[in-house]
C-alpha distance (Angstrom), angle and dihedral (degrees) to the residues before:
residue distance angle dihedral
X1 . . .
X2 3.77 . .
X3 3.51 95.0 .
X4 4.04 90.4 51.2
X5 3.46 86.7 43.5
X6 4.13 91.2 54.9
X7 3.66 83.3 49.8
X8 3.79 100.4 50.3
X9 3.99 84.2 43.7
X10 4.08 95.7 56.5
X11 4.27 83.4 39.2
X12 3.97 85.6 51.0
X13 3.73 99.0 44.3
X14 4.37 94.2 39.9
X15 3.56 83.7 58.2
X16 3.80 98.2 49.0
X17 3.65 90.5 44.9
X18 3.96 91.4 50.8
X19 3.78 86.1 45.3
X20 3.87 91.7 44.2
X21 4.42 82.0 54.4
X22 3.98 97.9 54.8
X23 3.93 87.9 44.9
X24 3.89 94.7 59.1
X25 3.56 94.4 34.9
X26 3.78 89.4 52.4
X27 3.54 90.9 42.6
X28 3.90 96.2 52.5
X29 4.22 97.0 33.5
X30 3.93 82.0 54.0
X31 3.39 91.9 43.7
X32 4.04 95.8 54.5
X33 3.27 97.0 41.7
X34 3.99 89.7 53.7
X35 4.09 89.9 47.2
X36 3.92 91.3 44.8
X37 3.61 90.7 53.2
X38 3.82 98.2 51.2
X39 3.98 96.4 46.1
X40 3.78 88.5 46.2
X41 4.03 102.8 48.5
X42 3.25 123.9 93.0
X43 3.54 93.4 -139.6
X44 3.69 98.6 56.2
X45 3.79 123.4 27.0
X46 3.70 92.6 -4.5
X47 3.53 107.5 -149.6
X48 4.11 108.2 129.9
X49 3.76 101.7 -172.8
X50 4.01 104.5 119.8
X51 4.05 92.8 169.4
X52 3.86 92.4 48.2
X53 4.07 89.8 50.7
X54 3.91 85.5 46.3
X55 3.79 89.5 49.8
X56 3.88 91.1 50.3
X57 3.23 100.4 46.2
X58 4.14 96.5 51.8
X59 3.62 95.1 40.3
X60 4.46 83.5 56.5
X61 4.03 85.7 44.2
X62 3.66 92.2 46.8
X63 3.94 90.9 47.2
X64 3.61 99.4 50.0
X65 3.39 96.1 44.7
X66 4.07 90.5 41.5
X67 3.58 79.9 54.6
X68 4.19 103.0 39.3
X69 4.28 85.5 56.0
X70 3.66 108.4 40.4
X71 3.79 107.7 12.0
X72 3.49 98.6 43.7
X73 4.43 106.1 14.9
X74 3.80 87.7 -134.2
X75 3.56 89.2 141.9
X76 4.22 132.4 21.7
X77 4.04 113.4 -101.8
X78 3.51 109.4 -117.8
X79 3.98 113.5 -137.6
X80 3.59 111.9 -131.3
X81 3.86 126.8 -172.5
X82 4.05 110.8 -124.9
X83 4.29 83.3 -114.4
X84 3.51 92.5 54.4
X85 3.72 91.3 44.6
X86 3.70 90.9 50.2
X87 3.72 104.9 44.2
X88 3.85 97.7 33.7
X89 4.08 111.5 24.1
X90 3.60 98.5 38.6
X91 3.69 104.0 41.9
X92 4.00 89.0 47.3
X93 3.94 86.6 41.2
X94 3.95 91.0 50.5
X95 3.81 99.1 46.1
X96 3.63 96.6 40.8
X97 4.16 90.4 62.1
X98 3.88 89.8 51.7
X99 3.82 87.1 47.7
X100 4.08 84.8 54.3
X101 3.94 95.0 36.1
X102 3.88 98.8 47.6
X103 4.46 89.9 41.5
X104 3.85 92.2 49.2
X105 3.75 87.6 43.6
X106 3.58 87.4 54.1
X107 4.06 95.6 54.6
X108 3.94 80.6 69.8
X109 3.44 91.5 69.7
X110 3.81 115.3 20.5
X111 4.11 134.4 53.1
X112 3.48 111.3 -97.5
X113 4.08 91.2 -118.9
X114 3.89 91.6 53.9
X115 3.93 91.3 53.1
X116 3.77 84.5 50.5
X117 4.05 90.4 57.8
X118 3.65 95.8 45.1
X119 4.10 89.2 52.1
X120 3.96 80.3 71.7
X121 3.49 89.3 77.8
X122 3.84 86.6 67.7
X123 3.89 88.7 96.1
X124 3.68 92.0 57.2
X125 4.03 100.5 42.6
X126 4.18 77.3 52.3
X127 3.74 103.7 49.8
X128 4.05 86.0 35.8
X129 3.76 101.0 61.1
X130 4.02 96.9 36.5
X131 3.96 82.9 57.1
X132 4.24 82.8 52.3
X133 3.70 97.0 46.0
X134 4.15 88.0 29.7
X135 3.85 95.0 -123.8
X136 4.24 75.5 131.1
X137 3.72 141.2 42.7
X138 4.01 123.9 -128.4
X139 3.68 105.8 -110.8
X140 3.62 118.5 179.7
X141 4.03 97.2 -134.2
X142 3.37 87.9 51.8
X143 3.84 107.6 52.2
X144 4.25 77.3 49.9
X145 3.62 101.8 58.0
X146 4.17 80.5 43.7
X147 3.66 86.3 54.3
X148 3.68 82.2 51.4
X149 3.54 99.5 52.7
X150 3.71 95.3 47.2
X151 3.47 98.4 51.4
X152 3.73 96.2 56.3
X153 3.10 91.3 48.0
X154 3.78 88.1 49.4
X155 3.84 90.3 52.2
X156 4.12 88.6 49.6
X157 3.68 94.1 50.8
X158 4.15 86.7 47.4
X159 4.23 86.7 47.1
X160 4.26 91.7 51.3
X161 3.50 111.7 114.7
X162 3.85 94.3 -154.4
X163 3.69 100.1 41.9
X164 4.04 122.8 174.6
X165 3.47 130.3 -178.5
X166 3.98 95.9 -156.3
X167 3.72 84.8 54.5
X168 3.36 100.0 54.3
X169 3.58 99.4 42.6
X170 4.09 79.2 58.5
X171 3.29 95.7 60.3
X172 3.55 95.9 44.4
X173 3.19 96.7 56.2
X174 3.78 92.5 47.8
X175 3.72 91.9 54.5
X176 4.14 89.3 52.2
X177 3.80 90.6 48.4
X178 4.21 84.7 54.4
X179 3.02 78.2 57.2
X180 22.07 52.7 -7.2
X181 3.79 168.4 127.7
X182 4.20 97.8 -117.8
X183 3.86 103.1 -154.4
X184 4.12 117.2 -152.4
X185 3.86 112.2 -101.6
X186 3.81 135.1 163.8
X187 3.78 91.5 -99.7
X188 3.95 118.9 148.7
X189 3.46 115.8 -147.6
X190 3.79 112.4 -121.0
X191 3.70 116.8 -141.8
X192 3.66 99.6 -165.0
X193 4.01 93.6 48.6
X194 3.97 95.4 52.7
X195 3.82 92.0 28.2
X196 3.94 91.8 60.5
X197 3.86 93.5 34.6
X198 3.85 97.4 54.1
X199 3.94 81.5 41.4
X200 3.65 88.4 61.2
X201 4.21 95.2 42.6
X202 3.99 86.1 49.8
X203 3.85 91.8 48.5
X204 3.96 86.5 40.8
X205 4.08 90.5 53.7
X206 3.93 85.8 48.2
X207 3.90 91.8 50.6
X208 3.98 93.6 44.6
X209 3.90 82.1 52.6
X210 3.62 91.4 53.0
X211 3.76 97.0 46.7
X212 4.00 97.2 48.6
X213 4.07 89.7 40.5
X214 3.61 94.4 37.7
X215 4.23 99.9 39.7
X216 3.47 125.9 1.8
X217 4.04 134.8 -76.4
X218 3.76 84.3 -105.1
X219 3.65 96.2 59.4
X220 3.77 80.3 56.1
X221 3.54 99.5 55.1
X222 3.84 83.6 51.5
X223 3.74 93.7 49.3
X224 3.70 92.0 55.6
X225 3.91 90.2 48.7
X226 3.41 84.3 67.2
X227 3.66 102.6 33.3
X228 3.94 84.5 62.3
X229 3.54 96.3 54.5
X230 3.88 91.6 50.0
X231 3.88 91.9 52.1
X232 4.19 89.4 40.5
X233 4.09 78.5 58.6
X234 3.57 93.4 42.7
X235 3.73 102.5 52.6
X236 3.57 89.2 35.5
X237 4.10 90.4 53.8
X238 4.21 103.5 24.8
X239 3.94 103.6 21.9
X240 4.00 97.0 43.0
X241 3.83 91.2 -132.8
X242 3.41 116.1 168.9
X243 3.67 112.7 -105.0
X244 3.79 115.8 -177.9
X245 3.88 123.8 -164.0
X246 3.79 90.4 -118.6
X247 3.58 85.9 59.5
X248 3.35 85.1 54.2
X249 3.19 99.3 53.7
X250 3.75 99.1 43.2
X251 3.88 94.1 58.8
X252 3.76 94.4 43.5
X253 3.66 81.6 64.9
X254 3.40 93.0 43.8
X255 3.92 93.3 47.0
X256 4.39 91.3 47.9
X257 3.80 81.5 51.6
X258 3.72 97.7 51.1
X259 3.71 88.1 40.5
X260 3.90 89.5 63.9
X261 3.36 96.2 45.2
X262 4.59 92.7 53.9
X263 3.96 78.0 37.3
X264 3.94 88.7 59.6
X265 3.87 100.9 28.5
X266 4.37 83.0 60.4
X267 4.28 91.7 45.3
X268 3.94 81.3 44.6
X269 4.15 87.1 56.8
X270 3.79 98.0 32.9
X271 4.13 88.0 57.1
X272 3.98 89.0 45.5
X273 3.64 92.9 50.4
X274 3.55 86.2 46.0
X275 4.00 97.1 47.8
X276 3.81 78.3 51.7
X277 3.46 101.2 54.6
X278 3.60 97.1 49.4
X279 3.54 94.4 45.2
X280 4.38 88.6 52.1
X281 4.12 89.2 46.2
X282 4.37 90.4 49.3
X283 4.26 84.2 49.1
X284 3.42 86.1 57.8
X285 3.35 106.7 35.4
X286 3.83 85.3 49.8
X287 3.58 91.0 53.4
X288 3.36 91.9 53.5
X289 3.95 96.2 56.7
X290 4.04 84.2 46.9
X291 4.13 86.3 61.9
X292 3.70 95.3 39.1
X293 3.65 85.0 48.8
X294 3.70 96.5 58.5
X295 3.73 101.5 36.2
X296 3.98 89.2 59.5
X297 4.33 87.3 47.2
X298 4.02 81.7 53.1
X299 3.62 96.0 51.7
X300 4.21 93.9 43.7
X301 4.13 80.3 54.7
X302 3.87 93.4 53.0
X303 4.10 96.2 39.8
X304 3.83 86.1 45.6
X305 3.93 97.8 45.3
């Protein structure tokens, strides 16, 4: 009983801690997004530079974490080779900023729920370029509930009330990349504004760490299933975005269709760890038969001799 009850214990508290992850990540990627949208609109703080606020916010991510490694040995330096640097850092370092240049950019333009509803496409962009670079294999069932997906979305974009090409082609581009002309004005920079907001994109980049380290990638994709909803809700509720029932209806399409695919991805991994398992338990149980085998070819020898 007590050792059950140890088990059930470490079960009980993995699962709050996992839950405890998605909450702050939610809380902080909803958070971000939110802030980003206000200093970016026109209509509320009015300041429209998306690759100045991308610029701020990794040159505060790059400090503190400059400063958390070799300042302050919060965390172990990890020594890379100038290869590995080059073909893995950089390349994920470089498309990541476009990814957060070309989605802030497109905060200028679009409602905050309708960016949320094109981010569904984020299945397809994935399974689409790891068929190009053949990290994936064409499956039939697959390219259909991708179909899926981008035809809700489709029907979503044709539902939004405040529809814009530039915008979407913004966000499009920022979602493939996961995977401007700045004119002189009178503004004053405001320390407290950008201080807090790259705050909350450093604490964010800790939290996503956290999640993927702590869970799984999946649980992510999950997480920002519902993250999406909540913000839909929000700008619907807070913002006073528009949010028409064909919109509605075009991402609930889009949302079943993503749900299939993290429903399949997780059988996908449950039947691998399976395969796994069974392959680990015949090892052993072959090994076992090999030392069986030659104690009884020891003891003929002895009887014999």
């Amino acid at each position: 009983m007590g050792k059950g009850g140890a088990l059930s214990d470490g079960v009980v508290k993995n699962i709050i801690l996992s839950y405890t992850y998605v909450a702050i990540w939610i809380f902080l990627s909803f958070t971000v997004i939110v802030y980003n949208k206000y200093i970016l609109d026109k209509k509320l703080y009015n300041w429209p530079f998306p690759i100045s606020l991308t610029m701020i916010h990794m040159a505060f991510c790059s400090s503190l974490a400059f400063a958390a490694v070799r300042l302050f040995k919060l965390v172990e330096p990890v020594s890379l080779s100038r290869r590995v640097y080059l073909s893995s850092v950089v390349p994920i370092g470089a498309l990541y900023s476009l990814s957060l240049w070309l989605s802030n950019s497109a905060y200028i333009y679009l409602s905050v729920s309708f960016i949320q509803m094109l981010k569904a496409l984020m299945p397809v962009a994935v399974y689409s370029i790891g068929i190009l670079f053949k990290k994936d294999g064409y499956k039939t069932s697959t390219m259909s509930n991708m179909l899926a997906i981008s035809l809700g979305v489709a029907i979503a974009a044709y539902g939004e009330a405040k529809y814009d090409s530039w915008g979407v082609l913004l966000q499009l581009g920022a979602v493939v990349f996961e995977a401007t002309r700045q004119q002189s004005s009178g503004f004053h920079f405001d320390f407290v504004i950008f201080g807090t907001n790259s705050l909350c994109a450093f604490a964010l980049n800790l939290a996503v760490f956290l999640l993927v380290g702590k869970t799984s990638a999946l649980t992510m994709n999950v997480a920002g299933v519902v993250k999406d909803w909540l913000l839909i809700a929000f700008s619907w509720s807070v913002i006073k975005d528009t949010v028409t029932p064909l919109n509605l209806f075009g991402y609930g399409l889009a949302f079943l269709g993503v749900g299939y695919y993290n429903h399949s991805k997780l059988q996908a991994l449950k039947a691998k760890e399976a395969q796994k398992n069974v392959q680990s338990a015949d090892e052993e149980a072959g090994k076992l038969l090999d030392d069986r085998g030659g104690d009884g070819k020891g003891k003929k020898g002895d009887s014999q001799a």
